[in-house]
C-alpha distance (Angstrom), angle and dihedral (degrees) to the residues before:
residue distance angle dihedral
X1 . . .
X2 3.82 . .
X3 3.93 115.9 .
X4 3.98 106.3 -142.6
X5 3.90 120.0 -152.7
X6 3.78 132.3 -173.6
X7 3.97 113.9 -156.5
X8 3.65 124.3 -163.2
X9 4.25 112.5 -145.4
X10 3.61 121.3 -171.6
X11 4.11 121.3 -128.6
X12 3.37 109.2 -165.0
X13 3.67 91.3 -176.6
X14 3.61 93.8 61.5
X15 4.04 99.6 22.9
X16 3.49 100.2 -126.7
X17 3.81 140.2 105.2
X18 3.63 108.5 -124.3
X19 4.04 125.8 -175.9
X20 3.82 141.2 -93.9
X21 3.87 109.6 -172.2
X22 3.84 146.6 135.8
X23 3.65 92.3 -138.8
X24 3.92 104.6 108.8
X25 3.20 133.3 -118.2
X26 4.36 85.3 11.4
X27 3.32 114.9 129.4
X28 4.04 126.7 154.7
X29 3.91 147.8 -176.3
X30 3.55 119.0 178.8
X31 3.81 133.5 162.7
X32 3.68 98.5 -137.2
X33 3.97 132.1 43.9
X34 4.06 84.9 -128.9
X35 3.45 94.6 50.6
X36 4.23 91.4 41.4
X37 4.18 80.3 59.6
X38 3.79 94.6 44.3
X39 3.67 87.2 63.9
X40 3.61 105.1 34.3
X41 3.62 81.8 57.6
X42 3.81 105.6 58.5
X43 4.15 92.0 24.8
X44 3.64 102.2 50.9
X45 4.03 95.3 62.2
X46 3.76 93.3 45.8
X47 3.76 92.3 51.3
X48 3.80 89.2 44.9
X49 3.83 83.9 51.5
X50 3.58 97.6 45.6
X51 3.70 104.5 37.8
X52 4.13 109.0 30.7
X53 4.01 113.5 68.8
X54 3.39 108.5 -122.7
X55 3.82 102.7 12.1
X56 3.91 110.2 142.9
X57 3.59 119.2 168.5
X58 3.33 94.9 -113.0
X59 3.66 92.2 72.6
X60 3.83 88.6 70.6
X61 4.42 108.2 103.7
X62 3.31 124.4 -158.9
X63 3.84 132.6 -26.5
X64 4.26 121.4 -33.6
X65 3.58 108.9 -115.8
X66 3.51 123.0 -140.0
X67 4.07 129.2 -149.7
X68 4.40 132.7 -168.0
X69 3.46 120.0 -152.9
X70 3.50 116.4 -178.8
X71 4.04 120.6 -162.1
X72 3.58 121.8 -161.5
X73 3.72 118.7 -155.2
């Protein structure tokens, strides 16, 4: 079993959160962290769907998890 995550990474230089994940075919840019989520949310099952044989939504247990770092420069 494979565990699939979705990061959001800040770029100051362009202003938006963009994504680290081993979902495929996910990628996203978002100006807000709430908005970042929004999509993750209804994109990451669809890609799951779409791009890993065999995925079914049922395979999904129990709740996501979700997890702030904060770095300070």
């Amino acid at each position: 079993m494979t565990n699939y995550y979705v990061k959001a990474l800040w770029d100051s230089d362009a202003g938006v959160y963009f994504s680290e994940t081993n979902v495929p075919g996910l990628n996203i840019e978002a100006e807000t962290l709430h908005d970042f989520i929004a999509i993750a949310e209804e994109l990451a099952p669809q890609m799951l769907e779409a791009n890993v044989p065999g995925y079914s939504p049922d395979m999904l247990r129990g709740p996501a998890t979700a997890a702030l770092e904060l770095a300070v420069a």
